[in-house]
N, C-alpha and C positions, 0 to 999 in steps of 0.2 A: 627672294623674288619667286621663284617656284614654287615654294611654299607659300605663299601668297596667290599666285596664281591657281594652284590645286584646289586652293579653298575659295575661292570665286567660280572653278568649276562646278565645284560638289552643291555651293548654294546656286548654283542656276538650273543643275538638275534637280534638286528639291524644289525650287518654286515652280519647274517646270511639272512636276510630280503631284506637288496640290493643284495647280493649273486644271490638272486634267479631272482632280476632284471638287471644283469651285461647284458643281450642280449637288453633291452631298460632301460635304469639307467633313465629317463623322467619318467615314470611310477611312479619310488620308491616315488619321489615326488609330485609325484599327488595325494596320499593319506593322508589326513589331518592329520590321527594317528600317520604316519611314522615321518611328518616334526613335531608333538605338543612332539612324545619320544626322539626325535633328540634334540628338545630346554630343554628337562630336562636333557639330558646327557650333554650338551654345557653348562646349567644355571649355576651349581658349580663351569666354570671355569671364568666366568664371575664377577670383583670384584662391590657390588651394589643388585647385583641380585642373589647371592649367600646365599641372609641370607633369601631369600623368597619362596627359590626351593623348601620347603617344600611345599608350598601353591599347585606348581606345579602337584606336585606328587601326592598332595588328589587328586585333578582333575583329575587324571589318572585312579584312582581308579575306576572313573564312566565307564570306558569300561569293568568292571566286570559287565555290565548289561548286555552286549550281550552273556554270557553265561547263562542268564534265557532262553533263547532259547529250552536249547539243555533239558527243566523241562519243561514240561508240565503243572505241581502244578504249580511252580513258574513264568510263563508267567499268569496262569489265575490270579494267588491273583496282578502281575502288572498292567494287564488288565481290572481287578474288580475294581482298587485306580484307575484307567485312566477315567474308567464309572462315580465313584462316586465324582467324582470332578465338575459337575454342580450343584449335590444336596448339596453337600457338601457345596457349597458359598451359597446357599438360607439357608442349616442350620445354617452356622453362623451368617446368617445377622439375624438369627428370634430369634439367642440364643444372641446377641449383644443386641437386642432390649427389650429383659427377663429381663435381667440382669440391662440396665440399667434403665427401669422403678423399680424395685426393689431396684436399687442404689439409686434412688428420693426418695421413699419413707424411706430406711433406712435412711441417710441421715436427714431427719425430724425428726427422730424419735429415733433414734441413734448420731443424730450429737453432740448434748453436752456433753451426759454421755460418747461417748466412740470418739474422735478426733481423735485419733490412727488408726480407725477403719473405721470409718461413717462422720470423719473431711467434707471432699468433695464429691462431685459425683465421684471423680477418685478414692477414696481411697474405698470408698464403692462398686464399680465397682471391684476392686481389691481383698477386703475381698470376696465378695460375688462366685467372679469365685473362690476362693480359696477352698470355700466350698459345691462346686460341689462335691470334694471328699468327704465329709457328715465326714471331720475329726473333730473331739471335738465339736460336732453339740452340746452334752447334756450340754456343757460347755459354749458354747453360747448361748444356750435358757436359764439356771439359771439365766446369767447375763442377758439377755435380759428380763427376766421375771421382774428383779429385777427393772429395769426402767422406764416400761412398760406394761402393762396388755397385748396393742395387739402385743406383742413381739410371743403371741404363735400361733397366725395364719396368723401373718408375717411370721414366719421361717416355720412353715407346708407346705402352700401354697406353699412357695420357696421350698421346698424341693419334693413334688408334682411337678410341672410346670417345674422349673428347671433340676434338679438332675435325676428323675425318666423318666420322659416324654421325655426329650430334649434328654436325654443319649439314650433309648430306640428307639427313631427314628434316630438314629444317626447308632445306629449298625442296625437299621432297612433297612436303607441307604445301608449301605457297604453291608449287606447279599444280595439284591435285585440286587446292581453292579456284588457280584461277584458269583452269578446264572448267571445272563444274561451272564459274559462271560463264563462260565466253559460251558451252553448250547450252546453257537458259538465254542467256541472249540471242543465240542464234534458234531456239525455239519462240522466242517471244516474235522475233523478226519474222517467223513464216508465220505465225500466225494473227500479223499483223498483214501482211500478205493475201492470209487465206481469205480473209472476212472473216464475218460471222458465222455460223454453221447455217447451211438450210435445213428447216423443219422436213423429217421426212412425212408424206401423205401416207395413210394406211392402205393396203390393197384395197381394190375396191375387190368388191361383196360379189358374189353369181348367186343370183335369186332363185334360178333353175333350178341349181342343184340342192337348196335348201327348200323347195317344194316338193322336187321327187323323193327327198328325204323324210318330208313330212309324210307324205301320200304310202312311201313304204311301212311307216310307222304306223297307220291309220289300217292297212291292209293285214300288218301283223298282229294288231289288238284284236283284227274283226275273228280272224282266224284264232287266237285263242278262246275267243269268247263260243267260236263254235267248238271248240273241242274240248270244254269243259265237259265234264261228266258230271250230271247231280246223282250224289249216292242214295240207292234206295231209301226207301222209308220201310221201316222195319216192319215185320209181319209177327199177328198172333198165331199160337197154333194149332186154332182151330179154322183160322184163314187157310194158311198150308195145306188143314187136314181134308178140307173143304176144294181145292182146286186140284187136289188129286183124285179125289170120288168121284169128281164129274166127267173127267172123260173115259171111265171105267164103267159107269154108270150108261153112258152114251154108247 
C-alpha cells in the first residue's frame, strides 16, 4: 500500500511538472530528470524490467544531492570530500605500499605457524588492513610472540607506521580539504555581500596646470631659438688681407 501510494505521488508530480510545460510540452522533455522519473514510473509496467526498478529508484536517490545546496555546512563537508580526493589516491597508494611490505615480511615470518593468517602475501595483506583497527592487537602479539621473538617489533613498528601515522595524516588530509573549502565559502559569502565592485572614475584633469605647462614649453623653445649661434661663413684670404689694410690705411 505505500508503495502503491509513493507511485501515485511521484505521477502526480510528473503530471504536475508537464502541467507547467503544457505552453511548450518540447521543454518537459529536455530535461534529463523529467525523461530518467518518466522510465521509473513506465519500468513497473514493463515485463523484464520490472524486477530491476528497484536498482532504478536508488539512482533517483542521488538528486537528493542538490538539496546540499540550499546547507551551507552541507555543501562545505561535499566540497571538502571533492578537495580531498587527490590526496586521498597518493594516500592510498603509500598506505597499499605499508601494508604490503609488512605483508612480505609477515608472511616469512608468520607464514607456517599461522596459513590462516600469513598463508600468502594476499592473506597477510588482508589480516594486516584488518588490524588497522588495533582489534585483539594483545591477542595477536601473545601468539606472535609465541613464534617468534621479532613478533614484537614487527606488530609495534606496524602499529606506529600503519595505524597511528597513516590514520593521522589521513584525517590530516580531510581537515586541511575542508578548511580550504569552508574559507572559499566564506569568501564567496562576502562577496556575495559585497556586490559588484564599483567602477573607479579617473581623477579629473587641472587644465591650468597643463597650459602653464605648455606656455613654459613655448618660452623655453623661444629662448633657445635666441641663443642659437650661426657659425660664420668662412673667409678668403684676400678678404682677411683686405680688412686689415683699411684701418691701417685710415
Amino acid at each position: 500500500m505505500i508503495e502503491h501510494l509513493c507511485i501515485a505521488g511521484f505521477v502526480g508530480e510528473l503530471l504536475i511538472r508537464f502541467g507547467a510545460c503544457l505552453n511548450r510540452p518540447s521543454s518537459f522533455f529536455r530535461d534529463g530528470w523529467n525523461i530518467f522519473d518518466l522510465a521509473i514510473i513506465v519500468a513497473p509496467l514493463i515485463p523484464g524490467i520490472r524486477e530491476n526498478v528497484t536498482l532504478l529508484r536508488l539512482l533517483r536517490l542521488a538528486r537528493i544531492v542538490r538539496a546540499f545546496r540550499l546547507f551551507p555546512s552541507l555543501r562545505v563537508i561535499l566540497v571538502g570530500i571533492r578537495k580531498s580526493l587527490p590526496g586521498l589516491g597518493s594516500f592510498l597508494l603509500i598506505t597499499v605500499l605499508v601494508i604490503y611490505g609488512y605483508a612480505m615480511l609477515g608472511w616469512m615470518l608468520f607464514g607456517k605457524a599461522e596459513p590462516d593468517k600469513y598463508g600468502t602475501v594476499g592473506q597477510a595483506m588482508l589480516s594486516l588492513f584488518l588490524l588497522l583497527s588495533l582489534d585483539g592487537i594483545t591477542d595477536i602479539l601473545e601468539n606472535g610472540r609465541d613464534v617468534t621473538p621479532w613478533a614484537v617489533p614487527y606488530y609495534v613498528s606496524y602499529m606506529v607506521a600503519a595505524c597511528f601515522l597513516l590514520t593521522n595524516l589521513l584525517v590530516g588530509l580531510v581537515l586541511t580539504a575542508l578548511q580550504e573549502a569552508h574559507e572559499a565559502e566564506q569568501a564567496a559569502s562576502r562577496g556575495k555581500q559585497a556586490g559588484p565592485p564599483i567602477p573607479m572614475e579617473p581623477p579629473p584633469v587641472d587644465t591650468t596646470a597643463h597650459h602653464q605647462i605648455a606656455k613654459l614649453r613655448e618660452a623655453l623653445d623661444a629662448l633657445e631659438s635666441q641663443l642659437t649661434v650661426t657659425p660664420p661663413t668662412p673667409r678668403t684670404p684676400e678678404q682677411t688681407l683686405q680688412e686689415v689694410v683699411r684701418p691701417t690705411a685710415s
